[in-house]
Structure formats: C-alpha cells, structure tokens
N, C-alpha and C positions, 0 to 999 in steps of 0.2 A: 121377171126375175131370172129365169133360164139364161136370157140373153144376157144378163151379167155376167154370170156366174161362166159362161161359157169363153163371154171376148176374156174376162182375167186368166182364164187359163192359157188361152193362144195366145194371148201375150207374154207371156211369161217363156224365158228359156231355161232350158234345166242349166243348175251348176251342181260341176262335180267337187267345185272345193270353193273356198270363201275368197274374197279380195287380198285377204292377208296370207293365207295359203298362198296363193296365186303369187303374191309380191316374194316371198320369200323364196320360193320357188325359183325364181327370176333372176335372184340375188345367189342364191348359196349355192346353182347349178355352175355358173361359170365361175367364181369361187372356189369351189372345192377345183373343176380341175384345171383351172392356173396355178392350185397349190401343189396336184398332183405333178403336173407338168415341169413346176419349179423344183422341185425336189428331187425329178431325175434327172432336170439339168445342171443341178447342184453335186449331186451324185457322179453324173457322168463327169463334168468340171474338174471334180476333184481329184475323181480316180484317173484323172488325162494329165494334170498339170504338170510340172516336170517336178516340184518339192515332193509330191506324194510319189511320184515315181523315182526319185532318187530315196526316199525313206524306205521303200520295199524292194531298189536294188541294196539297200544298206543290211536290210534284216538278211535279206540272201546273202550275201555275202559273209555275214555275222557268225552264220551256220558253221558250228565244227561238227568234229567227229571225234569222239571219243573210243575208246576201245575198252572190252569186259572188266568189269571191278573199277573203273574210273570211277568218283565221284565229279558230280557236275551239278550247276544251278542254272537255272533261270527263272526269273522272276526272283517269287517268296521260297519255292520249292527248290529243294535240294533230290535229284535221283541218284543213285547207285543200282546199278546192273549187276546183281550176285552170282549170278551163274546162270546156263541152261541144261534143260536137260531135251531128250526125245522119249516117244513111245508109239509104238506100230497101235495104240487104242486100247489095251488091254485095262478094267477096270473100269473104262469109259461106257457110255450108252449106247456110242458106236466105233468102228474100227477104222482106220486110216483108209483111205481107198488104194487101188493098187500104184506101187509105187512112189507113196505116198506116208509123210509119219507125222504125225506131232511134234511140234514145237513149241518147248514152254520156255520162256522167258524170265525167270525170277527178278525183282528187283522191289526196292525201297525206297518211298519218297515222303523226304521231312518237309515239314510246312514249317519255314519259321518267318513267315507274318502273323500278322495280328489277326486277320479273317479265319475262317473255317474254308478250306478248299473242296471242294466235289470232285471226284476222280472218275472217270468214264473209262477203262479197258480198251471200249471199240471204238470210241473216237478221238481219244485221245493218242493215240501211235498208231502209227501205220508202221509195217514190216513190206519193204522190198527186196525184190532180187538186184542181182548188180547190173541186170538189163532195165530198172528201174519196175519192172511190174509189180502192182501191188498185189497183195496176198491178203487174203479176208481173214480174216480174226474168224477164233470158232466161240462159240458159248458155253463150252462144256469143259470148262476149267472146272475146278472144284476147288481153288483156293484165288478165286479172281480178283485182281488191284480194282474195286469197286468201292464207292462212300466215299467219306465227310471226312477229311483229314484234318481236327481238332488243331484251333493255332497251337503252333509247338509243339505236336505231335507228329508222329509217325505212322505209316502203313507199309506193311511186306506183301505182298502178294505175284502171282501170277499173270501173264500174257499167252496166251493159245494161239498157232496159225496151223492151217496143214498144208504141211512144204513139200516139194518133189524132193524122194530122197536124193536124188545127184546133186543138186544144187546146198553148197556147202555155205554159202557165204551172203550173207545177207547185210542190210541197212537195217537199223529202226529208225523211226523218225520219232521225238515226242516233242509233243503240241500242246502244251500247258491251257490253250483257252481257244479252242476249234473255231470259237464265233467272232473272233479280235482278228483285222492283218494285220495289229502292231504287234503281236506275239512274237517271241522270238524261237526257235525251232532249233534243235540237238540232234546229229543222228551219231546211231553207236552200232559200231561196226559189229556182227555177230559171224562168228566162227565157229563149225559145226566141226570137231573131232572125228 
C-alpha cells in the first residue's frame, strides 16, 4: 500500500491553475495587447492625418483677442473681463515677493446652455507674458471664479497670478474645457496702468 500511495504521488505534477485558467490565459493575454496596441495606432493615426491636423490649425487660427470690458463667447459661455486690479499682498497670508505684485483679474461668465458648467480658476486660463511665459496662478484669491455655473446662470469672481512688477502687459488665455482639443481658445489682452 506504501508503494501506491507513493508512484500516485511522483506521478502527478503540481498545477498552479486549471485547464481553463490556463486557456483563457492564452486567449485574453494577446488580446488585451493587440487592443492596447490598436488604440495607440488609432490615436497616433488620428492625431497624424492631415483632417485632424487641419481642424487644430483651424481652432488656432480661430483664436482672437479681445481687449478689457469686451464681451465674448465660446461655446455655451459667455465671459466678460470687468477690470483688474494689483496688490503688493497686503490682507493676504503672504506678501508679493520682491519685485513682485499681485494680479487679479475680475471677470463674469454666463452659462447659457442647458447643462450645469464647472469652472476651474487654475486650469482653466493661463496668463502670459508677451515673451509667451506662463505665469502660475496663486490660490490665495479670496473671491475665486470656482463651481457650478447653474444653466442660465451667472458667476463674478476673481483670477490671481504674481507678475514682475515691470512687465505691463499680458495675454490671458481662457480654455472653456482643458480636456477637449476641439475646444476653441480666447485670449484677452491685459493692460497694467
């Protein structure tokens, strides 16, 4: 009885998963990445064709400039730029660095679609200089363009950067939907008094 019990065991090989593990295994390994594969040559494809690259010299092109107290739309949204002001920090959590001020940006933007819009401050505009550099947004607005703009509604708020004081003259850029490149893109020229 030893001697049975012993050959069934040497005979036997271990498995680490069943027949049907195994097949599936087999099956959904090179599957998954012919699908990975396809969908960056799908991607690549696209973004290379000359249609998709004429649509995105189109939107570039599309790009105006507005200047202070313009109203303008794109999309559902309608913006207006109200005014700006400076401040060397004062009242704030911290103070401009040297050579250095605040920059706040006032403006209003009406939603008149149908949807409820989400508004983002810091990714939705970028602020450059006229050598193109961008300039970072600060967080220490205290009346920030932030939330859910209600169809049909309206929102007023602020935009924060900290600029060199010499440089007078800036871009904004607003970007209605950061994640889309069929978005179409505004800039509004800013003028420091």
């Amino acid at each position: 009885m030893w001697k049975l019990a012993a050959s069934r065991k040497t005979g036997r090989q271990r498995r680490y998963c069943s027949q049907i593990q195994y097949s599936l295994l087999v099956l959904l390994v090179p599957m998954i990445i012919f699908l990975l594969g396809a969908g960056a040559l799908t991607t690549q494809a696209h973004t290379n064709s000359p249609q998709f690259q004429k649509q995105q010299t189109a939107l570039i092109s599309q790009q105006e400039a507005y200047a202070l107290g313009e109203t303008f739309k794109i999309g559902n949204l309608q913006y207006r730029i109200n005014g700006i002001r400076t401040s060397d920090g004062n009242g704030y959590d911290k103070s401009a660095r040297e050579d250095n001020t605040y920059l706040f940006i006032n403006l209003t933007i009406e939603n008149q679609g149908s949807n409820d819009i989400e508004v983002r401050s810091m990714i939705g505009f970028k602020l450059t200089d006229l050598n193109s550099k961008s300039i970072k947004a600060i967080s220490a607005v205290k009346d920030a363009i932030d939330g859910t703009i209600k169809a049909g509604g309206r929102m007023t708020g602020e935009l924060g950067y900290e600029v060199l004081n010499k440089t007078q003259t800036f871009d904004l850029t607003v970007i209605p939907d950061p994640l889309s490149s069929k978005t179409a893109i505004a800039k509004v020229r800013i003028l420091m008094q």
